[in-house]
C-alpha positions in Angstrom: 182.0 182.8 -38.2 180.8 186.2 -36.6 183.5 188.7 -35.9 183.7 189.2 -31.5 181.5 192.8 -31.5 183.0 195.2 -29.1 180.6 196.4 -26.1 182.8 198.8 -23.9 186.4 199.9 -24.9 188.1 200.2 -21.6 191.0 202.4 -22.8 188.6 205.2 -23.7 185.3 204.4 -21.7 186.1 206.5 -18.5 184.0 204.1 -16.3 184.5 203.1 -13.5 184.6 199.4 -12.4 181.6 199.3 -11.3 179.6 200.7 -13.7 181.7 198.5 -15.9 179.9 195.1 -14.4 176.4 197.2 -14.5 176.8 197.0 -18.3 177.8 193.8 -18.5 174.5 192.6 -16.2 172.4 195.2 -18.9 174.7 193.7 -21.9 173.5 189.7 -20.9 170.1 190.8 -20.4 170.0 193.0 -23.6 171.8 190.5 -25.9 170.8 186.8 -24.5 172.3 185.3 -27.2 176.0 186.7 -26.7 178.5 185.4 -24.7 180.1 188.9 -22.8 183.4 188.8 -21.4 186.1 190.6 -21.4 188.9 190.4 -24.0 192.2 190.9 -22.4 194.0 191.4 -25.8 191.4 193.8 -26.9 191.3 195.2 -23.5 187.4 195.9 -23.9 184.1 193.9 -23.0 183.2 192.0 -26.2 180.2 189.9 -27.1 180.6 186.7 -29.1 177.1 184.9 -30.5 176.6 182.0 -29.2 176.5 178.7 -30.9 
């Protein structure tokens, strides 16, 4: 199994919420066959490939 890739660090990113959910929207168009969410342990947006 694929390793979760990480999008957005949110410890270092400087963004604000907002333009956090405007890269997710551009991250689930970009990579359709992803699932984004946010990781709460890693603290960061991640992408996991679907199955």
């Amino acid at each position: 199994m694929e390793p979760d890739k990480i999008f957005i660090d949110i410890k270092t990113c400087g963004l604000t919420l907002a333009q956090v959910l405007e890269e997710v929207e551009r991250l689930k168009k970009e990579y359709p066959d992803y699932e984004i969410f946010l990781d709460g342990d890693a603290y960061a947006v991640v992408g996991r490939r679907r199955i």
